[in-house]
Every structure is written in structure tokens, then in C-alpha cells.
C-alpha positions in Angstrom: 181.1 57.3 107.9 182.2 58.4 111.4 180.5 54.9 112.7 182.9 53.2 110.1 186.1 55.0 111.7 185.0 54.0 115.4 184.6 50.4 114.1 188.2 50.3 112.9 189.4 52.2 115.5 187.9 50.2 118.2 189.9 47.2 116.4 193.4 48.7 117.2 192.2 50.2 120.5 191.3 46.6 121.7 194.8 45.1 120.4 196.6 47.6 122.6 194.5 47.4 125.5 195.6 43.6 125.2 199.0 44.6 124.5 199.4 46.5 127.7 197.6 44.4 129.4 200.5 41.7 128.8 203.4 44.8 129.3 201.8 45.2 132.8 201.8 41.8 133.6 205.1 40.8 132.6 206.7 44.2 134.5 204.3 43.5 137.4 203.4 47.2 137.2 200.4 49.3 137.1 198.5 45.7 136.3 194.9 45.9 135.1 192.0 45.4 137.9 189.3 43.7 135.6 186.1 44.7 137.1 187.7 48.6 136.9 188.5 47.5 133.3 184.6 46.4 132.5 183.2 49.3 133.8 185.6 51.8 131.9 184.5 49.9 128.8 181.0 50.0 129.7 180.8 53.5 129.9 183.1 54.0 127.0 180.4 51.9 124.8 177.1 53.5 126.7 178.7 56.5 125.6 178.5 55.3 121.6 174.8 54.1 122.3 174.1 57.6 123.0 175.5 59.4 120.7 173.0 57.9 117.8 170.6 60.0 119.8 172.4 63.3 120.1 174.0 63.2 117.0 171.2 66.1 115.8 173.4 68.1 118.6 176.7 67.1 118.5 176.7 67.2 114.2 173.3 68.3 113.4 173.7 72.1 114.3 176.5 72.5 113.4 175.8 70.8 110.0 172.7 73.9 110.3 174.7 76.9 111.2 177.6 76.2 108.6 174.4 75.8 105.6 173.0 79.0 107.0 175.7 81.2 108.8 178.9 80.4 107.5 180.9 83.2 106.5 184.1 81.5 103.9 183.5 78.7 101.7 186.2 76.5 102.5 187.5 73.7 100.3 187.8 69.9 101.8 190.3 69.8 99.0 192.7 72.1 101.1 195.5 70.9 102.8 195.4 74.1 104.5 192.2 74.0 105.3 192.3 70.4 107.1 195.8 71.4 109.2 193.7 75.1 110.0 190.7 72.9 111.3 193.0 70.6 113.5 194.3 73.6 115.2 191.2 75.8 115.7 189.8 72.7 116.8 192.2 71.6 119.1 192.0 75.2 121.1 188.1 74.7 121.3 188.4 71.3 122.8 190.8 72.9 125.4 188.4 75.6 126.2 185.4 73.1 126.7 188.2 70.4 128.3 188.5 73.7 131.0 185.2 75.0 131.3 184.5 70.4 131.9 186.8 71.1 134.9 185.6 74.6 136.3 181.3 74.8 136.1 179.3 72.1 137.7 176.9 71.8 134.4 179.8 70.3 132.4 181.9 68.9 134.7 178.9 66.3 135.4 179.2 64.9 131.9 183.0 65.0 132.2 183.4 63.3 135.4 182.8 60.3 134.4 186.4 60.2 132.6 187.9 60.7 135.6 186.0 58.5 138.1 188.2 55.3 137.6 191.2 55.0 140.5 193.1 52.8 137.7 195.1 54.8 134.7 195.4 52.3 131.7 194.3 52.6 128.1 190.8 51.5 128.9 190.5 54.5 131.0 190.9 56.2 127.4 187.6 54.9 126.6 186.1 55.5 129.1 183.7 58.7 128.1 180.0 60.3 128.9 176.9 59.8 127.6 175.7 63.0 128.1 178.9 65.5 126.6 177.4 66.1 123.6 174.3 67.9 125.1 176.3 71.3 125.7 179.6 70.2 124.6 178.7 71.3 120.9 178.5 75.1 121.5 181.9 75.4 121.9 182.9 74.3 118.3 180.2 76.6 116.2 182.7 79.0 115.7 184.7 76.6 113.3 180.6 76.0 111.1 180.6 80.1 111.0 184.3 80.4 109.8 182.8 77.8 106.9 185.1 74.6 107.7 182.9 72.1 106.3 180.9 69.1 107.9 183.2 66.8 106.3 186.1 68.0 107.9 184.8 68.7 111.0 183.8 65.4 111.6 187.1 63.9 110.6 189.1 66.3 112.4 186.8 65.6 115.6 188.0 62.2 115.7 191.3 62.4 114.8 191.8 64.7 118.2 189.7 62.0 120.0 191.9 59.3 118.3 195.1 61.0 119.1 194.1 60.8 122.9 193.9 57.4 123.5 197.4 56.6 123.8 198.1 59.0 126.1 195.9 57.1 128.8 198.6 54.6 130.3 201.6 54.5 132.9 203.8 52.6 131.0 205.2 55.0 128.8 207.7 57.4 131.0 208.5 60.8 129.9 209.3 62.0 126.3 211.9 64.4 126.5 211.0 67.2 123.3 207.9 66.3 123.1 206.4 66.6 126.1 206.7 70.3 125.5 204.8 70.3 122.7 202.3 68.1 122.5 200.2 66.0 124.9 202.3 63.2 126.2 201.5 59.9 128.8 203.5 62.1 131.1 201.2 65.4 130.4 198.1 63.6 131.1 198.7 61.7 133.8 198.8 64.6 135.5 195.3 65.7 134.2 194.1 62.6 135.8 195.9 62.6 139.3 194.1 64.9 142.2 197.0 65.3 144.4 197.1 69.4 145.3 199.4 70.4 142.9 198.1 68.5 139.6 194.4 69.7 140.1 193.0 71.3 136.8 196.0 71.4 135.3 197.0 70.3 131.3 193.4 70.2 129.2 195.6 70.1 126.1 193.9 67.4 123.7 196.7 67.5 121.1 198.8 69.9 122.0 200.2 70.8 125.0 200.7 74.3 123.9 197.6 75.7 124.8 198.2 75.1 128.8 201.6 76.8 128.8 199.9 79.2 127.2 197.1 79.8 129.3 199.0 79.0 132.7 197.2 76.2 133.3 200.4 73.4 132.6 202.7 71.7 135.2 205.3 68.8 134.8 204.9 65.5 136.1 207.0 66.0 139.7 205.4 63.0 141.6 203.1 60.2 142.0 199.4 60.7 140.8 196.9 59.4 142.4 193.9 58.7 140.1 190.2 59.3 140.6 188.3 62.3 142.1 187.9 63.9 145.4 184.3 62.7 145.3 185.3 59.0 144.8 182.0 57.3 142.8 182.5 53.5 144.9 180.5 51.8 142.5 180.6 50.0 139.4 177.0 51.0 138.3 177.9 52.9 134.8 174.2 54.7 134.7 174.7 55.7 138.4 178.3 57.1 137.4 176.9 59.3 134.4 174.6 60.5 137.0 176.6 60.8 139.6 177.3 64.6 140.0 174.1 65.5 137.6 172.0 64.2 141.4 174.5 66.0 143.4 174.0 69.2 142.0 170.1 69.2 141.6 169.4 68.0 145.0 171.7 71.4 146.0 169.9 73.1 143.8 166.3 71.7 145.1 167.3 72.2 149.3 168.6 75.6 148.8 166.1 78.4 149.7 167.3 80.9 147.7 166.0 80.9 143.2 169.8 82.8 142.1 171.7 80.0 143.7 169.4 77.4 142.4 170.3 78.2 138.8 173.5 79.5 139.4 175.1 76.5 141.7 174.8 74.7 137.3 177.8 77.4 136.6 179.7 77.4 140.2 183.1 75.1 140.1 182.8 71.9 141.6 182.5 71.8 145.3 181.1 74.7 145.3 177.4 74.8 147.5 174.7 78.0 148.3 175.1 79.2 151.7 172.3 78.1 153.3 173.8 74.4 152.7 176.8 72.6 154.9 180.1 73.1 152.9 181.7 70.4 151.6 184.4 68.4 153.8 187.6 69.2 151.2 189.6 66.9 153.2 191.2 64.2 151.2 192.9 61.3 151.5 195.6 60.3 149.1 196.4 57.3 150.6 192.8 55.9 150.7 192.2 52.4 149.6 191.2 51.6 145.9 187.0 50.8 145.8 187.5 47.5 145.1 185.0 44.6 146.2 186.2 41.0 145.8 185.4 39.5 142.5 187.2 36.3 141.7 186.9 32.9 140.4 183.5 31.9 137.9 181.8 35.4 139.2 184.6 37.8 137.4 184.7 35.0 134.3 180.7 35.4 134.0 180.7 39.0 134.6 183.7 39.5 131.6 182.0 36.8 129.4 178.2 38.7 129.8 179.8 42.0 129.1 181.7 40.9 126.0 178.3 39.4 124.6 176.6 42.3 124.9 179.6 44.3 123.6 180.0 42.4 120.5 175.9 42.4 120.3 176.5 46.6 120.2 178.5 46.3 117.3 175.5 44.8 115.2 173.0 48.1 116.9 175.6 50.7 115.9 176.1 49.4 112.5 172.4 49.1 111.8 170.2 51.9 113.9 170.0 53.8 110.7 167.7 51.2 109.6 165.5 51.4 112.2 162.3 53.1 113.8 163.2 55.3 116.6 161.3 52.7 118.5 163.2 49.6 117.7 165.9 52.0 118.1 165.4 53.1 121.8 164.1 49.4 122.4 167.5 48.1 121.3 169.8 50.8 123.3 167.4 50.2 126.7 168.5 46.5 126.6 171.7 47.1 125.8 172.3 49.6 128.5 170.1 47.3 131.0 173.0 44.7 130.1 175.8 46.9 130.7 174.1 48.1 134.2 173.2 44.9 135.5 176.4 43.4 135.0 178.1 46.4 137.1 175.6 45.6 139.5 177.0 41.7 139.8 180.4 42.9 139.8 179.4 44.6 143.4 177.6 41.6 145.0 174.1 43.2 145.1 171.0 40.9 145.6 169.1 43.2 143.1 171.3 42.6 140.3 171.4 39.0 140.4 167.2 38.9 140.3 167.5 41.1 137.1 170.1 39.0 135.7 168.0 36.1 135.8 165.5 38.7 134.2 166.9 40.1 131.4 168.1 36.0 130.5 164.4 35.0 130.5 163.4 38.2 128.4 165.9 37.7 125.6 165.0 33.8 125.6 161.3 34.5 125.5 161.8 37.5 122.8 163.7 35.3 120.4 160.8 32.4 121.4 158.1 34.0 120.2 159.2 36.3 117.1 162.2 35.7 114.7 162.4 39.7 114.5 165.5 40.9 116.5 164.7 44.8 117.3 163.3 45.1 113.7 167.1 45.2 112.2 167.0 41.2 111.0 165.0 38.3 111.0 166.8 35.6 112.6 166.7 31.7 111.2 165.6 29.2 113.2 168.9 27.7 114.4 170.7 31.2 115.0 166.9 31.5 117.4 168.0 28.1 118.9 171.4 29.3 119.6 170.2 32.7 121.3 168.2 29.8 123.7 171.1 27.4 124.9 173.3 30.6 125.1 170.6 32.0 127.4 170.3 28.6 129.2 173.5 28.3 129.2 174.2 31.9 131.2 171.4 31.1 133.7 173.1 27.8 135.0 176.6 29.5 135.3 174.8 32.6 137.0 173.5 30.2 139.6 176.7 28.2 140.1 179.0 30.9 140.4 176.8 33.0 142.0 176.6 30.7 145.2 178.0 34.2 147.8 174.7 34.3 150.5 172.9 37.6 149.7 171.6 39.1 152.5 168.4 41.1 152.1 170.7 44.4 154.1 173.0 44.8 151.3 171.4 47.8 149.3 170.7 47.8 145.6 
């Protein structure tokens, strides 16, 4: 069911990325930045891969404490009961949406949201692959109240829905409503780390819950987008890991067994005394990480990632077929594509070698078995196609490819 939503979703998500795309272009404002636009979308679909593995965490105990713990039996027949679930809902996601911005252990999942320097409606989709490993905790209260699986799920999306349109610059303020529920305006100041917008407005729906909780301000200026620890990369595994490294490798050089569990819980920039505080100096007026990618290179880096984001489609409507596996076999490549065409969108020698890789794998897997990940068997001249496509891809890499590597530049 919920895979079914995503899939329609993701339909009317794509038609107004392309529609502001267009609105940007023709206002020659806030225009899109394609390779920031890939790697938002990467992510955002890495993030789907994932969650068919932690979906025993992010439904599955909840799904076990509302069987064994919950207290009402609630009807899915209620009106009440759906409009009660929205709302309780909508305060737990602000509480985890805080806590995401003030300990170290969530905030590494939740950074990746906030690593891109753009704010469009790709930036929307742009989520972790790791959230659901502790985000879940914060909504058993709604499986011990007794609001059922059914609802839960639905309710969990339509707040996740609901905040996609507020991801984009070209919708000014709203007057009424920016008091009351989450707005453009509201969350572009979520996104901005100038001084006075810093962890400020974690309202998913409604706004309500910052003024609240003293944690809302007003759009007064400018954001600037990103985070103070800029990630200068479009590597979407090394941007899920990103502060998850960071924080172990505090926790590994400091001397002293409290701070190395307790750095997990600290806010972010936080570091044990016996290591070199941070430099909280900032720069608002730094450049955008943005290496040159024009020309055939950005065309085969947008046409790669669109094949393997229309190949994702076909593994998230059929992993429930499949042995765990084909299953992990068929999310590895998947990823692998998704990495390795972040890597080309940065120049770097190793990327281009495992391009030329992962084209010889998939022509040599469909070569010798008509078995694709143990979901279909695939005829001969779909097999043939899978060949020239790959064929195809490996003489455009090496055309538009032409840049001199040099051996320096680091992988």
C-alpha cells in the first residue's frame, strides 16, 4: 500500500519539479544547478532503497506494540480518529524534527536534508537512509494510545506529503497562513544557517508547535542554504555518512569512556575536551561547491541517473517477491549506480574506472543468465537491448569523458 502511494506521489512530485524548473527559468531566479539537482534525488531515492530494509523498524514495532500494548481500540472508520492521528502525529514529528537538530545521534541521519546549498522542490526529496533506525521511538506513543497500523501509515505520509511544497523560493509569503501552518516562507528559514534562523521552525504541518515551544521566527532576510559543516561533494553514500564519521572518529580519539558515548547525545559541534574545538566561524558569503560540469559530461551523468531511477521503480514495486539475497543484490547495484554517478559529476579518476565497471557487469550479467535479480526472466531481445544500451553508455562515457585525469586528484 504505502509503496503504491509513493509511486503516485512521486508522479506529481516530478511534474512540479519540472514545473518550477520552467518558473525559475523564465524569472531567471533561484534557477536549478543540475548536478545539485541529481544528487538531492539520489539521496531522496537511496533513501526509498532503504527503507524496504528498515521497514521492521520504522512500521514493524510499532505494528508489535499497538497488537500487544495498546490501550483504546480505535476505529479506522473514525473521522475523529484520523484528524486526532494527524495532530498527535504532527507534534511527534516536531519533537523528533528538534531532537534531528539538537543530539549528534539524530542529527547525522537528518543532515543530509540540509546539506544541499540550493532550495528547490528537489531539495524536498532529498531524505536519509538511515532516519528510520531511531526515528521510530518517537511515534510509539500514538501504537499505545491504539491508533491503528492503517492509520498510522497513511497519516505518516500525508505529513511527509504535505512537506514537499514547502521546499521552494518561488512562492513569497502567505499572509494568514504563515501563522498557522508551515509555509515556503516558514521553512525556508528552517533551511538557512544565517545566526538568527539556526534551529528555528521544525513544524511539519503546522507551524503552531514552534510558536508554541519558542522555537519560531519570521522570515526577516536572506537564507543562505546548507550547513556550517559544508559536505563539498556529490558522493550520496559519503553524505549519509558524513557526520555518522565525524562523530565516531571523536568518539574513538577522545581518552575519556563518558565522553565517548555521550559526544552521540551532545548538539552538533559539540567535541570532549581533550579534542581541538571546532572553528565556529562561518562564512555566509562563501561560494556554492560547485565543480564544472557541462556539455556531454552533465547529459551522461542526468541520462545514467534517470536509467537507474526508472530501473528503481521496477525493485521497489517487486522486492516483496524476492529473497533477501536478490534483494540486497538488487539495492547494492542500485546504490553502486547512484554513487558512481556522483562520483563523475566531481571529475574523479576513480569513478570513471568503476563506470566502465559496473557497464561491463550489467552487460555480462544479462549475457550469461536471462534472470534479472530473481524478480523476472527477461526475453531475448529485452537481454539484447540491456547490451547496446550498455554499449551504447560505454562509448558516450569515453567521448564525453575526454577531461585528463590526473592520478593526484583523490577518489
Amino acid at each position: 500500500m504505502q509503496e503504491e502511494y509513493i509511486a503516485i506521489a512521486s508522479t506529481v512530485f516530478f511534474f512540479l519539479i519540472a514545473l518550477e524548473f520552467f518558473v525559475a527559468r523564465h524569472r531567471k531566479c533561484h534557477e536549478y544547478r543540475i548536478n545539485d539537482g541529481i544528487n538531492s534525488l539520489s539521496l531522496g531515492v537511496m533513501s526509498q532503497i532503504s527503507g524496504v530494509f528498515l521497514k521492521f523498524l520504522s512500521v514493524g514495532v510499532y505494528a508489535w506494540v499497538f497488537s500487544h500494548a495498546a490501550i483504546f481500540d480505535l476505529s479506522e472508520d473514525s473521522l475523529l480518529v484520523w484528524i486526532s492521528c494527524l495532530l498527535l502525529y504532527d507534534f511527534f514529528y516536531y519533537w523528533l524534527h528538534r531532537m534531528g537538530h539538537q543530539t549528534n545521534l539524530l542529527w547525522a541521519a537528518h543532515v543530509v536534508h540540509h546539506q544541499s546549498e540550493e532550495y528547490n522542490l528537489t531539495t524536498a526529496l532529498r531524505q536519509t537512509s538511515s532516519g528510520a533506525v531511531f526515528g521510530w521511538v518517537f511515534y510509539l506513543p500514538l501504537a499505545v494510545i491504539g491508533y491503528p497500523v492503517k492509520v498510522f501509515i497513511v497519516v505518516a505520509l500525508i505529513d511527509l506529503i504535505y512537506q514537499f511544497w514547502i521546499h521552494t523560493q518561488q512562492i513569497d509569503k502567505l499572509g494568514w497562513f504563515d501563522r498557522v501552518f508551515v509555509s515556503p516562507s516558514n521553512h525556508r528559514v528552517h533551511h538557512g544557517v544565517n545566526d538568527i534562523y539556526l534551529d528555528k521552525n521544525y513544524g511539519g504541518i503546522l507551524i503552531i508547535w514552534d510558536r508554541l515551544f519558542g522555537s519560531y521566527t519570521e522570515e526577516c532576510e536572506a537564507p543562505v542554504y546548507g550547513t556550517r559543516s559544508p559536505l563539498l561533494s556529490w558522493n550520496p553514500v559519503r553524505a549519509n555518512l558524513q557526520v555518522y564519521l565525524s562523530v565516531f572518529s571523536d568518539a574513538w580519539h577522545t581518552q575519556s569512556w563518558r565522553d565517548k558515548l555521550a559526544i552521540w547525545f551532545m548538539p552538533p559541534g559539540w567535541r570532549p575536551h581533550d579534542l581541538p574545538a571546532y572553528d565556529h566561524n562561518f562564512n555566509l558569503m562563501r561560494t556554492a561547491y560547485n565543480p564544472p560540469l557541462h556539455g556531454a559530461k552533465m547529459w551522461y551523468c542526468l541520462t545514467q541517473f534517470t536509467l537507474v531511477l526508472l530501473i528503481t521503480t521496477h525493485f521497489l514495486l517487486n522486492y516483496q517477491r524476492m529473497g533477501w539475497l536478490s534483494e540486497s543484490a538488487y539495492a547494492i547495484w542500485l546504490v553502486g549506480g547512484f554513487w558512481i554517478v556522483g562520483g563523475l559529476m566531481e571529475t574523479r579518476v576513480l569513478y570513471l574506472k568503476l563506470e566502465y565497471l559496473r557497464l561491463f557487469a550489467t552487460m555480462l550479467m544479462v549475457s550469461v543468465s536471462s534472470n534479472w535479480f530473481a524478480t523476472a526472466t527477461l526475453a531475448l531481445p529485452i537481454r539484447i537491448a540491456i547490451v547496446i544500451a550498455c554499449l551504447v553508455s560505454l562509448t558516450a562515457l569515453h567521448f564525453s569523458f575526454q577531461l585528463k585525469f590526473t592520478d593526484s586528484i583523490s577518489a
